[in-house]
HTML snippet that shows the backbone in 3Dmol.js (N, CA, C, O; Angstrom):
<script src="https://3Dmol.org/build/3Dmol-min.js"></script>
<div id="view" style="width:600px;height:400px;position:relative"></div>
<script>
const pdb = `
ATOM      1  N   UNK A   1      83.266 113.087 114.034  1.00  0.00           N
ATOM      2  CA  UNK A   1      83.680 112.232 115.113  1.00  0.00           C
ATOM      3  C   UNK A   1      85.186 111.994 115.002  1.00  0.00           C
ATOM      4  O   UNK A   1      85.373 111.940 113.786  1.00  0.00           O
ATOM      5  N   UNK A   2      86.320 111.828 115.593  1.00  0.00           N
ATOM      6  CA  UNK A   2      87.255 111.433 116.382  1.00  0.00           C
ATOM      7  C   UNK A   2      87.421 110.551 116.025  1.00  0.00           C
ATOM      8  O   UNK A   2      86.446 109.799 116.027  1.00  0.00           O
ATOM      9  N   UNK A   3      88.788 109.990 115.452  1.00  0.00           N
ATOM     10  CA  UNK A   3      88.725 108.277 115.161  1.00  0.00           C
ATOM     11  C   UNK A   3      90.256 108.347 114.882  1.00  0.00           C
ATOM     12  O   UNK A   3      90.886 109.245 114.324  1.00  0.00           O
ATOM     13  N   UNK A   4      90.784 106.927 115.521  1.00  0.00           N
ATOM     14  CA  UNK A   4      91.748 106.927 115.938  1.00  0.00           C
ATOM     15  C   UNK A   4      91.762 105.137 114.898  1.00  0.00           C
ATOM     16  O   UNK A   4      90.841 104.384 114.581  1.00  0.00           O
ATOM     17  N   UNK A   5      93.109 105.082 114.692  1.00  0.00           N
ATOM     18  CA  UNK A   5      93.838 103.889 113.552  1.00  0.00           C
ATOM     19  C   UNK A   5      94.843 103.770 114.306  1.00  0.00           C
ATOM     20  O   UNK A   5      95.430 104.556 115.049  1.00  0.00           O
ATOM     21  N   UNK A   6      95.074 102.018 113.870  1.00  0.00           N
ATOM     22  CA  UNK A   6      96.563 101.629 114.337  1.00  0.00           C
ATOM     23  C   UNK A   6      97.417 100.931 113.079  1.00  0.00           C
ATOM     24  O   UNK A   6      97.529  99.721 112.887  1.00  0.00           O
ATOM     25  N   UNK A   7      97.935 101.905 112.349  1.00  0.00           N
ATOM     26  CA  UNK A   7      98.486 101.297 110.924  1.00  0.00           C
ATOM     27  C   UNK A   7      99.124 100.194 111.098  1.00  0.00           C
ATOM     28  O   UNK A   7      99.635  99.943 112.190  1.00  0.00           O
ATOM     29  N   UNK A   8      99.212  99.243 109.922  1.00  0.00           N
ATOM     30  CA  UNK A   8      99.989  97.988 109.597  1.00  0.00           C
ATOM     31  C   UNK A   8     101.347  98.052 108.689  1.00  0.00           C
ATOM     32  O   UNK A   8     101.198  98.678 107.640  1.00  0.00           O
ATOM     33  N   UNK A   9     102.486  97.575 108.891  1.00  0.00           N
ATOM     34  CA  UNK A   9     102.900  97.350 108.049  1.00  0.00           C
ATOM     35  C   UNK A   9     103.783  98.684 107.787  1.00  0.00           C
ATOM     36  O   UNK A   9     104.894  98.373 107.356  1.00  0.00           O
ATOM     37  N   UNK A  10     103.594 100.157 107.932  1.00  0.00           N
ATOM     38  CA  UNK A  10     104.585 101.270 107.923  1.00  0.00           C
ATOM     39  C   UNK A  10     104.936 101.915 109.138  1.00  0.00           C
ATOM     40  O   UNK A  10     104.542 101.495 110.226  1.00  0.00           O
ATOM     41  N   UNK A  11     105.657 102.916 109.006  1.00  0.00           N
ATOM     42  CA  UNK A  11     106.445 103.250 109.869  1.00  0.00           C
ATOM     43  C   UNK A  11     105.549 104.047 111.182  1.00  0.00           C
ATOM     44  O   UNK A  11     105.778 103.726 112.349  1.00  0.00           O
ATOM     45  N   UNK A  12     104.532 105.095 110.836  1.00  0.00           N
ATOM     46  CA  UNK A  12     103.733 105.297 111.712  1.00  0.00           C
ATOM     47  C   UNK A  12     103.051 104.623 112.764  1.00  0.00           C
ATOM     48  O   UNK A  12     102.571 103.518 112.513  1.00  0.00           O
ATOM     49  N   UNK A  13     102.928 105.128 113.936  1.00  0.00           N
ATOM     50  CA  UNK A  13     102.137 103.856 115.120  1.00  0.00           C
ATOM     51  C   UNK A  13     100.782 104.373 115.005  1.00  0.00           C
ATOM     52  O   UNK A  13      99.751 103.741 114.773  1.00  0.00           O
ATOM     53  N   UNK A  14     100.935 105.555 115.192  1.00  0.00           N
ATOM     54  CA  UNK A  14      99.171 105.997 114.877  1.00  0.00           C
ATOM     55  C   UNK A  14      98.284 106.793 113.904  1.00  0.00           C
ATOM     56  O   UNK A  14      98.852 107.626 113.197  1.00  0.00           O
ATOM     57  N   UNK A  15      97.008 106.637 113.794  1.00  0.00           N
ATOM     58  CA  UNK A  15      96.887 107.507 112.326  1.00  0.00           C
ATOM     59  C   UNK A  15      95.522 107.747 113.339  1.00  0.00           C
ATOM     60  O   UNK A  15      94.790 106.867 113.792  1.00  0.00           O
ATOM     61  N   UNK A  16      95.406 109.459 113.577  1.00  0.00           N
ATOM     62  CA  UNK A  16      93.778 110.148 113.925  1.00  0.00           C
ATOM     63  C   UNK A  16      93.462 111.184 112.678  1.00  0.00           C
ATOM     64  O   UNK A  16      94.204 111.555 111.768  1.00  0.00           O
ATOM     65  N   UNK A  17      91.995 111.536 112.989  1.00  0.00           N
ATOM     66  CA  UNK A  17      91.417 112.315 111.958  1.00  0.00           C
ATOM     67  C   UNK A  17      90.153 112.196 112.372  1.00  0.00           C
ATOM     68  O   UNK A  17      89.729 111.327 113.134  1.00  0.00           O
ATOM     69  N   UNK A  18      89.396 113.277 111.754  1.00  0.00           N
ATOM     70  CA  UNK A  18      88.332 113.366 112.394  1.00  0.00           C
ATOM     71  C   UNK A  18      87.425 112.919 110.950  1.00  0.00           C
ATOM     72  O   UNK A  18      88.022 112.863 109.876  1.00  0.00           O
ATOM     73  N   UNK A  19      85.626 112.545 111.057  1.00  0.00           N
ATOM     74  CA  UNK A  19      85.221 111.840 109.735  1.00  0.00           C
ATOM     75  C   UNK A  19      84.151 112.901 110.506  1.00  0.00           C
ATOM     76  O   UNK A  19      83.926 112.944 111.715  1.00  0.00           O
ATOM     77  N   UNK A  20      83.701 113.542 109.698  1.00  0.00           N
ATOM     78  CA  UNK A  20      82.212 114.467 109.397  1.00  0.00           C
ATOM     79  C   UNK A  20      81.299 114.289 108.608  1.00  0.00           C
ATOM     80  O   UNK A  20      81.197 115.229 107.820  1.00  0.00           O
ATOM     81  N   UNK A  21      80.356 113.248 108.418  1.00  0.00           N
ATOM     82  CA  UNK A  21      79.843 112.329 107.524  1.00  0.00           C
ATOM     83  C   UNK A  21      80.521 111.408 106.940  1.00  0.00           C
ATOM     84  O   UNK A  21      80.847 110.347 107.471  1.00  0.00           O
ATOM     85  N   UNK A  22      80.881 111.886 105.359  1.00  0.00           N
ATOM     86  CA  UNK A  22      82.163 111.407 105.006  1.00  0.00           C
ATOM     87  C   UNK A  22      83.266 112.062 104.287  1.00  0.00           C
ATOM     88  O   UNK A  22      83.855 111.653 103.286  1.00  0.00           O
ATOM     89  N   UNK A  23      83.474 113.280 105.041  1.00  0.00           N
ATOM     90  CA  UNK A  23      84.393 114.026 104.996  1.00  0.00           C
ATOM     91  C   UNK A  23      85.424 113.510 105.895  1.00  0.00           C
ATOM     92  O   UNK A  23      85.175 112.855 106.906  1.00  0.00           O
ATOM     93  N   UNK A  24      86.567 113.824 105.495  1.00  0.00           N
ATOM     94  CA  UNK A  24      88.139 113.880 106.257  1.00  0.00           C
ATOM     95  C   UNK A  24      88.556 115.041 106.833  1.00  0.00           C
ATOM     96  O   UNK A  24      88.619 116.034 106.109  1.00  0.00           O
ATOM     97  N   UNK A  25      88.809 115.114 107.804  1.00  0.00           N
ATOM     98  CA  UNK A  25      89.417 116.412 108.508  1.00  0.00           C
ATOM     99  C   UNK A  25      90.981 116.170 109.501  1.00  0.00           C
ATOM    100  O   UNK A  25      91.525 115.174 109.978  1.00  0.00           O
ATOM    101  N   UNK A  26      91.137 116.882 109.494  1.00  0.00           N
ATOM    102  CA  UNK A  26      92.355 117.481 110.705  1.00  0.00           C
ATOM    103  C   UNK A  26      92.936 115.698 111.045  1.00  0.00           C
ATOM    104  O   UNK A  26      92.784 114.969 112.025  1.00  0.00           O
ATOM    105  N   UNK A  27      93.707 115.484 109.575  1.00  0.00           N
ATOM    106  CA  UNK A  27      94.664 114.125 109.447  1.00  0.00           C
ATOM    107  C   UNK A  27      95.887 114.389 110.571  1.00  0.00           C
ATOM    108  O   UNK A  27      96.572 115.411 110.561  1.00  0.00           O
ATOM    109  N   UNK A  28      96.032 113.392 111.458  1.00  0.00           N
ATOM    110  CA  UNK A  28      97.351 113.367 112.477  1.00  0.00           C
ATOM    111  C   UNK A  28      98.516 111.963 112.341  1.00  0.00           C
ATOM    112  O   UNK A  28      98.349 110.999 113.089  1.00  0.00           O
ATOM    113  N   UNK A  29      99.284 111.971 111.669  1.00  0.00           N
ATOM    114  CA  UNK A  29      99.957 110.876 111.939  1.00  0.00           C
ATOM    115  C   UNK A  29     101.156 110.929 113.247  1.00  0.00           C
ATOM    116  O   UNK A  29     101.646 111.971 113.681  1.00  0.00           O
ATOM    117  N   UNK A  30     101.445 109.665 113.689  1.00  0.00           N
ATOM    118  CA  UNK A  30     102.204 109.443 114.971  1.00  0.00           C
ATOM    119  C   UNK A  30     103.627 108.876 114.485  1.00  0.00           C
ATOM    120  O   UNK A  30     103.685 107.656 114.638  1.00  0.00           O
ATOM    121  N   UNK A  31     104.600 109.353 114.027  1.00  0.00           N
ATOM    122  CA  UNK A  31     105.905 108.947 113.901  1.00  0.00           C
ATOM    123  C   UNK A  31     105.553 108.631 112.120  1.00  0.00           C
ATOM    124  O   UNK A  31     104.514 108.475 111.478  1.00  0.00           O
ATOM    125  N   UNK A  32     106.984 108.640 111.791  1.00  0.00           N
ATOM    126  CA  UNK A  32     106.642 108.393 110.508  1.00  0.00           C
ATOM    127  C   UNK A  32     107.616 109.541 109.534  1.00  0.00           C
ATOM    128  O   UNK A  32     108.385 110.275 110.155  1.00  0.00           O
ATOM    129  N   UNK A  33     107.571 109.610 108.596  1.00  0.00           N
ATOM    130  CA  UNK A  33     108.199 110.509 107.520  1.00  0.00           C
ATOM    131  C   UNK A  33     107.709 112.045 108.316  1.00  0.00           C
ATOM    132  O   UNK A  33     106.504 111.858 108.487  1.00  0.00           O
ATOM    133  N   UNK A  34     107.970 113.158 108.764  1.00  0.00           N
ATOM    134  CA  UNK A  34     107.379 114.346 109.474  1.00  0.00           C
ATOM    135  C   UNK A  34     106.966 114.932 107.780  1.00  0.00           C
ATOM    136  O   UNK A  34     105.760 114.991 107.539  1.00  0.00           O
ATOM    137  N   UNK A  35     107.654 115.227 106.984  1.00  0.00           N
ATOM    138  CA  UNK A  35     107.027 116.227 105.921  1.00  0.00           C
ATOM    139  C   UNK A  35     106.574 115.486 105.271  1.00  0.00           C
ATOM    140  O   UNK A  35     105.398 115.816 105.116  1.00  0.00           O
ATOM    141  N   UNK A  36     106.892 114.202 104.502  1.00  0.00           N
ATOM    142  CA  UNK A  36     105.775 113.495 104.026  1.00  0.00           C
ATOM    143  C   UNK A  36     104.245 113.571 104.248  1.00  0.00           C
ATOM    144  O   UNK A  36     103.378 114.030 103.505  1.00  0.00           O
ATOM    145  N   UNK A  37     104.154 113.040 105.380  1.00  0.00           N
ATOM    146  CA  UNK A  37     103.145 112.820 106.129  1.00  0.00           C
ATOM    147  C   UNK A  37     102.405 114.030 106.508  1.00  0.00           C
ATOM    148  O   UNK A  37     101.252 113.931 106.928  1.00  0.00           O
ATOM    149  N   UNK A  38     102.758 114.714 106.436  1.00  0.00           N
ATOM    150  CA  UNK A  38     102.189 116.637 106.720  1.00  0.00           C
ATOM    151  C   UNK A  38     101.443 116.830 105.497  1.00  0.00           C
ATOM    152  O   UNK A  38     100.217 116.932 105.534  1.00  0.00           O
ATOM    153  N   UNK A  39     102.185 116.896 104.265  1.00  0.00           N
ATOM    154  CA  UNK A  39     101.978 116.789 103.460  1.00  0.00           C
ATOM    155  C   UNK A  39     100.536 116.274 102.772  1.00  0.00           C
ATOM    156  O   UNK A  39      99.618 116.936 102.288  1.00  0.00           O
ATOM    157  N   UNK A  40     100.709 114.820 102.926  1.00  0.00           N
ATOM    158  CA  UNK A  40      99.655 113.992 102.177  1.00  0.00           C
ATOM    159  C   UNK A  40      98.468 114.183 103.342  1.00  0.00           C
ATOM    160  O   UNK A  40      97.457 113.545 103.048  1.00  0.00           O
ATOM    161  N   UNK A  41      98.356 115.034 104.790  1.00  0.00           N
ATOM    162  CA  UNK A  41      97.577 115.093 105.480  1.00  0.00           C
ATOM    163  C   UNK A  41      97.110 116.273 104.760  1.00  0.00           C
ATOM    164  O   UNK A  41      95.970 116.219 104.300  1.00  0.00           O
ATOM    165  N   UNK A  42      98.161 117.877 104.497  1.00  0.00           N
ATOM    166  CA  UNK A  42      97.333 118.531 103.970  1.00  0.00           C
ATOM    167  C   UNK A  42      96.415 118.187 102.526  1.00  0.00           C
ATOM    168  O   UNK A  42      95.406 118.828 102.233  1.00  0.00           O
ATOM    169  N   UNK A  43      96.836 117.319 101.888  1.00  0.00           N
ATOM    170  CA  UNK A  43      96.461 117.061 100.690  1.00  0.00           C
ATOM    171  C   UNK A  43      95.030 116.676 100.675  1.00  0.00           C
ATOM    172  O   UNK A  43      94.289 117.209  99.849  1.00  0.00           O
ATOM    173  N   UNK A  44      94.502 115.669 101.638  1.00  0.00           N
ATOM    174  CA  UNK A  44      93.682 115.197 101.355  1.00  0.00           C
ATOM    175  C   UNK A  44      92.709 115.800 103.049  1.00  0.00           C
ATOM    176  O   UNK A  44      91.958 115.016 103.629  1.00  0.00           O
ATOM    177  N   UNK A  45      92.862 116.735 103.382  1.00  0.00           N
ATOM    178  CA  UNK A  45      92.075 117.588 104.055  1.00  0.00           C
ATOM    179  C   UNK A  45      91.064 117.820 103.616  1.00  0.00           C
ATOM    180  O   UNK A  45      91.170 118.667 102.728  1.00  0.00           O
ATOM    181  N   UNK A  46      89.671 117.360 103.845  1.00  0.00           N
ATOM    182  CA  UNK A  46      88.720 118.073 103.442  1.00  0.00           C
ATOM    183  C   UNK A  46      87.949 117.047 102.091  1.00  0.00           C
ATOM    184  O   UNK A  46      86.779 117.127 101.717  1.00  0.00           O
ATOM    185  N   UNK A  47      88.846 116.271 101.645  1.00  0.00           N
ATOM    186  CA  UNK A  47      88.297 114.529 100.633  1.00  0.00           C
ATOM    187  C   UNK A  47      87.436 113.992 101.451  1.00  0.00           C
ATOM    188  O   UNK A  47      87.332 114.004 102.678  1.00  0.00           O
ATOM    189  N   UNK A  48      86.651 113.376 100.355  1.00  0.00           N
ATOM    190  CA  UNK A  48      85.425 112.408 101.013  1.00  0.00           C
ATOM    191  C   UNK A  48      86.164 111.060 101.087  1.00  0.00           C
ATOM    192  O   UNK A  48      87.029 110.806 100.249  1.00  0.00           O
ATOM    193  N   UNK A  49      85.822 110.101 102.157  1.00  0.00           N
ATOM    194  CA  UNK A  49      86.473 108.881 101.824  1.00  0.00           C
ATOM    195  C   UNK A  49      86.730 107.801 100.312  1.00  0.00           C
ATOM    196  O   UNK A  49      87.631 107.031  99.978  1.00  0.00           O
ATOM    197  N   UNK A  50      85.524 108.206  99.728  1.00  0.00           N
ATOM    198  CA  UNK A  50      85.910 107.763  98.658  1.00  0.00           C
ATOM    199  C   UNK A  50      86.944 108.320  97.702  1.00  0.00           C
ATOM    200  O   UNK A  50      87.696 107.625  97.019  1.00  0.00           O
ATOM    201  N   UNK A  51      86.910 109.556  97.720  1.00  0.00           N
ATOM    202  CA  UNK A  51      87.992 110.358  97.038  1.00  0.00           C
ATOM    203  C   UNK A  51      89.415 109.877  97.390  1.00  0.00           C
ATOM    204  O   UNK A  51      90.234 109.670  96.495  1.00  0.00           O
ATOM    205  N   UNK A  52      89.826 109.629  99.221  1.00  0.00           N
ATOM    206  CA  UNK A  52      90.821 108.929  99.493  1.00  0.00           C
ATOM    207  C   UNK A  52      91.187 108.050  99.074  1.00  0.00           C
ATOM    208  O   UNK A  52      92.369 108.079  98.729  1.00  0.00           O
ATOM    209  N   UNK A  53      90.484 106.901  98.881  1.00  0.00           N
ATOM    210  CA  UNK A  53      90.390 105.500  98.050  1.00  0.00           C
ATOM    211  C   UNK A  53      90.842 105.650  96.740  1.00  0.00           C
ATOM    212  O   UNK A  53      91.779 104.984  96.299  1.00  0.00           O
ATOM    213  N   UNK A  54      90.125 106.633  95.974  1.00  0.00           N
ATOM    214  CA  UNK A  54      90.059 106.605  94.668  1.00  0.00           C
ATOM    215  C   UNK A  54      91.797 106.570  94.033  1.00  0.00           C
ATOM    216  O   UNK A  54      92.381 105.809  93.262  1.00  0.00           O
ATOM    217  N   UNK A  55      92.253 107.913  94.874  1.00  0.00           N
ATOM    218  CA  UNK A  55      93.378 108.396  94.945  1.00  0.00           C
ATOM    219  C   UNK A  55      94.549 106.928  95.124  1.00  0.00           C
ATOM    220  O   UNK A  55      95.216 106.292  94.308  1.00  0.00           O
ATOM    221  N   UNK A  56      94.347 106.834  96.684  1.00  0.00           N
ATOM    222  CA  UNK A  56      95.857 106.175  97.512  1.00  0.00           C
ATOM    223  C   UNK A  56      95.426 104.912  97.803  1.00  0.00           C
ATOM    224  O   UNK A  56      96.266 104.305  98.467  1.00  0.00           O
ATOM    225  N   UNK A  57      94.224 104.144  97.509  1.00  0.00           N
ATOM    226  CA  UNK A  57      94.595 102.656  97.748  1.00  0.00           C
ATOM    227  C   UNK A  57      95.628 101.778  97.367  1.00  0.00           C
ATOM    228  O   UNK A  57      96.139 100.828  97.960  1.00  0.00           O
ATOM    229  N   UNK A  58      95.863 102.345  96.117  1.00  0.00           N
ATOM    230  CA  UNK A  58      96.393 101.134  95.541  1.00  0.00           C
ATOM    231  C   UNK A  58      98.175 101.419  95.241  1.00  0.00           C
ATOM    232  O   UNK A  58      98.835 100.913  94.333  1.00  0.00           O
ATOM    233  N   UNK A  59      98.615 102.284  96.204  1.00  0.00           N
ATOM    234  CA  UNK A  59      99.817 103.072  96.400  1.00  0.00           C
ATOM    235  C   UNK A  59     100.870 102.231  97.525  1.00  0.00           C
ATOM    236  O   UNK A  59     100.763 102.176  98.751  1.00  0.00           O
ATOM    237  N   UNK A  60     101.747 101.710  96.773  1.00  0.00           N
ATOM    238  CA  UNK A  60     102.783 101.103  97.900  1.00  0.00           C
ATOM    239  C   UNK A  60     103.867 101.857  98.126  1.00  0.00           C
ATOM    240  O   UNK A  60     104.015 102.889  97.471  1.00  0.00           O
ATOM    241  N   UNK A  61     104.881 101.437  99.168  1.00  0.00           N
ATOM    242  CA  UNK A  61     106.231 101.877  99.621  1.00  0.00           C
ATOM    243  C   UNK A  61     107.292 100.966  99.497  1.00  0.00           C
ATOM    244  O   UNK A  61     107.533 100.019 100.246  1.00  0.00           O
ATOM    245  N   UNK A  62     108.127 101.446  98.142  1.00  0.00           N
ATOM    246  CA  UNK A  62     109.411 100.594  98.348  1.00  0.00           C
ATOM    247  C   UNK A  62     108.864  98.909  97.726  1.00  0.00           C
ATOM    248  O   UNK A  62     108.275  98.544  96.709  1.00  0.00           O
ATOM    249  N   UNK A  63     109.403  98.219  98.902  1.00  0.00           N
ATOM    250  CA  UNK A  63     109.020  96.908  98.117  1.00  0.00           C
ATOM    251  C   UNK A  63     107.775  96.084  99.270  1.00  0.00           C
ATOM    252  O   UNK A  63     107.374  94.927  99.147  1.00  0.00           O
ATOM    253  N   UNK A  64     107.435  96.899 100.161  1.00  0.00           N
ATOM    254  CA  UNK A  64     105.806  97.022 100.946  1.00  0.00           C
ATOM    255  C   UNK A  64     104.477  96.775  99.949  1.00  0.00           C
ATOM    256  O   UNK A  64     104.217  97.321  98.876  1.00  0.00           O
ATOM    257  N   UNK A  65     103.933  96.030 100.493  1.00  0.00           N
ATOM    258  CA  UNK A  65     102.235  95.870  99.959  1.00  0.00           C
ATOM    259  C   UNK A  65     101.734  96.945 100.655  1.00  0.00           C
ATOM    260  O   UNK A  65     100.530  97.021 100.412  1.00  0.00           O
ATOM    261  N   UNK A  66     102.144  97.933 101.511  1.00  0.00           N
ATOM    262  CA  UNK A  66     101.277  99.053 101.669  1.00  0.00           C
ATOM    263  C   UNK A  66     102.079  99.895 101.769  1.00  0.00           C
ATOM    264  O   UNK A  66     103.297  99.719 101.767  1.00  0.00           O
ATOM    265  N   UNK A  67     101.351 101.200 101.899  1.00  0.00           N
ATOM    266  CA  UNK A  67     101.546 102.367 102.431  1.00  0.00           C
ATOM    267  C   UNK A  67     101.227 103.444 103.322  1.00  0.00           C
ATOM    268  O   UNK A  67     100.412 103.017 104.140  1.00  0.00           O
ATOM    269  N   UNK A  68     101.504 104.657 103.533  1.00  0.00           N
ATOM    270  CA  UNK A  68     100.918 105.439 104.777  1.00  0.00           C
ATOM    271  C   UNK A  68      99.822 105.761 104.070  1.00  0.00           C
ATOM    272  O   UNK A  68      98.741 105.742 104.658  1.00  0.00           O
ATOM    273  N   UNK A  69      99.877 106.100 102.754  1.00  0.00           N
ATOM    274  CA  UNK A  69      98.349 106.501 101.825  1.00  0.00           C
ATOM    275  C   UNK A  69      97.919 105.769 101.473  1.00  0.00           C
ATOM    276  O   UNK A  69      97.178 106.110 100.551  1.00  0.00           O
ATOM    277  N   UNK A  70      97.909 104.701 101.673  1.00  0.00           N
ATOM    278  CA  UNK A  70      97.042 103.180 101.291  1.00  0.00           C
ATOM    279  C   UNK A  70      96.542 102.759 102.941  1.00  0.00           C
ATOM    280  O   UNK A  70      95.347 102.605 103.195  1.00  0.00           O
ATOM    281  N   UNK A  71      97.179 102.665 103.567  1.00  0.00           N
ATOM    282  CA  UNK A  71      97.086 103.019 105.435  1.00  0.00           C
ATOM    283  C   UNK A  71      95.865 103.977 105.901  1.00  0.00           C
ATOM    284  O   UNK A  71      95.109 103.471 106.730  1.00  0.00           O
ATOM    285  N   UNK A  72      95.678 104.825 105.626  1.00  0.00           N
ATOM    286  CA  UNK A  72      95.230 106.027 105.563  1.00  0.00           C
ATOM    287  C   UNK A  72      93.574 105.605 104.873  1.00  0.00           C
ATOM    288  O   UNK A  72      92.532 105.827 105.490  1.00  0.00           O
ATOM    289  N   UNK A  73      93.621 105.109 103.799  1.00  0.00           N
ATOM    290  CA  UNK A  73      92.866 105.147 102.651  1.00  0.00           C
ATOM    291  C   UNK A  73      91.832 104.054 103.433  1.00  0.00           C
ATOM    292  O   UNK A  73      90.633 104.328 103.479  1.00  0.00           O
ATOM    293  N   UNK A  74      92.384 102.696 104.098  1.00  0.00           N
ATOM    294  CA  UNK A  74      92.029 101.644 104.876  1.00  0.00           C
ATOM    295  C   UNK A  74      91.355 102.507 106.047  1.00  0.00           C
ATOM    296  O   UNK A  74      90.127 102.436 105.988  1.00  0.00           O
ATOM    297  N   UNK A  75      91.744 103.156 106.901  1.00  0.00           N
ATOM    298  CA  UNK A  75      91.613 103.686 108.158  1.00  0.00           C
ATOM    299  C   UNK A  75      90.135 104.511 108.118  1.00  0.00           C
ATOM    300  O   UNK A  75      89.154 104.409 108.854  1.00  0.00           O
ATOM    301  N   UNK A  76      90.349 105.221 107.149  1.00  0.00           N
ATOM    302  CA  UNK A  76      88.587 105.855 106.775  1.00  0.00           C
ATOM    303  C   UNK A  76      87.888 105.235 106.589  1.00  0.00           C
ATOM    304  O   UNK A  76      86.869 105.292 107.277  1.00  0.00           O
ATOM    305  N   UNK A  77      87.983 104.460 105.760  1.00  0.00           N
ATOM    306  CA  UNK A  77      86.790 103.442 104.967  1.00  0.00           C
ATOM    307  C   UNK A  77      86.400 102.572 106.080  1.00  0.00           C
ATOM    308  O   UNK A  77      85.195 102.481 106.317  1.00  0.00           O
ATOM    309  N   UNK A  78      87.575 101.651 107.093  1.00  0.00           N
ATOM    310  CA  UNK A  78      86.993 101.075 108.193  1.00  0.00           C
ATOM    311  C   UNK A  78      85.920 101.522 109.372  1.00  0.00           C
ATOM    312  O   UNK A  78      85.023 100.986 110.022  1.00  0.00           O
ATOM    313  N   UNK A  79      86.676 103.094 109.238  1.00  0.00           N
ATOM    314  CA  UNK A  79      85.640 103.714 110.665  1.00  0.00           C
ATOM    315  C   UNK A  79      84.840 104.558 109.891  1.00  0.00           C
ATOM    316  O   UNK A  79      84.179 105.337 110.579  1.00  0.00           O
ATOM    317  N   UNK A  80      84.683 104.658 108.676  1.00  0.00           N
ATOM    318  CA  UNK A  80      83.426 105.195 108.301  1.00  0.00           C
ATOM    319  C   UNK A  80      82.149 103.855 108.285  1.00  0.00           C
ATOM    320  O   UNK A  80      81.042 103.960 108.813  1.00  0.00           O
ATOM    321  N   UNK A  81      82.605 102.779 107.625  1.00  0.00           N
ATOM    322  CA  UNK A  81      81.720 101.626 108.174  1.00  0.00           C
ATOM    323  C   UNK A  81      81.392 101.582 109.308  1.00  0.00           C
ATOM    324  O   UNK A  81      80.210 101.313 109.521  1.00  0.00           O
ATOM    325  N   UNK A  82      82.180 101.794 110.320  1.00  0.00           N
ATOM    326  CA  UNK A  82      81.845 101.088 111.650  1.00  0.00           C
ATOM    327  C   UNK A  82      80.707 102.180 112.107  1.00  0.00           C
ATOM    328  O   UNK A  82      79.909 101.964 113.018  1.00  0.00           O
ATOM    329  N   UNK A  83      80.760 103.494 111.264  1.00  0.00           N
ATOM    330  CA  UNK A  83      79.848 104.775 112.037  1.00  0.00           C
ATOM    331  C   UNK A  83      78.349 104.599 111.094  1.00  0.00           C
ATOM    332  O   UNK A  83      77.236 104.889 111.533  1.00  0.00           O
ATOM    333  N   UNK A  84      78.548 104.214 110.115  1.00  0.00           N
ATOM    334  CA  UNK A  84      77.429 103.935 109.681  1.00  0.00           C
ATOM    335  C   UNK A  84      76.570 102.297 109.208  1.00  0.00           C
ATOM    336  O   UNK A  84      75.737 101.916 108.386  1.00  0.00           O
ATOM    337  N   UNK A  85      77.214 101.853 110.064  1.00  0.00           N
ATOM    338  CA  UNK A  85      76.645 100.110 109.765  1.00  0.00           C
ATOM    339  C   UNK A  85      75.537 100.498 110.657  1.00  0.00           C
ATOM    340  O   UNK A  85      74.653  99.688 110.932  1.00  0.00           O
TER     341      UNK A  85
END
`;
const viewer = $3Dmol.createViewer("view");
viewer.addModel(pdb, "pdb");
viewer.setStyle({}, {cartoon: {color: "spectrum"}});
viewer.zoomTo();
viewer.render();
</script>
């Protein structure tokens, strides 16, 4: 399924990706670092949400309580709840 985020707190406005149970697929961020963000999309292509978590929750920016991979990490876990509550 299609699922669309509205990050807090970093530079990106939008974060899509698709959740296939609880797989991660085809990560899109909307403004933001361009190779960074390419990057940590290819990286975690194909991670289960928990694997995301495991990884980038607890990952800040600078002197930020979050990040785009802590952002990211939030964004699955929310709409994977919301698909399976």
């Amino acid at each position: 399924m299609h699922c669309e985020y509205t990050p807090k707190g970093v530079c990106p406005s939008k974060l899509e990706f698709d959740l296939n149970g609880d797989v991660v697929t085809n990560i899109k961020f909307t403004d933001g670092c361009d190779g960074n963000l390419k990057a940590l999309s290819a990286v975690v292509n194909g991670m289960t949400v928990s694997q995301i978590e495991q990884y980038f929750s607890n990952i800040t920016c600078g002197s930020n309580t979050t990040s785009c991979s802590m952002q990211l990490a939030h964004a699955v876990r929310e709409k994977y709840n919301e698909l399976n509550a």
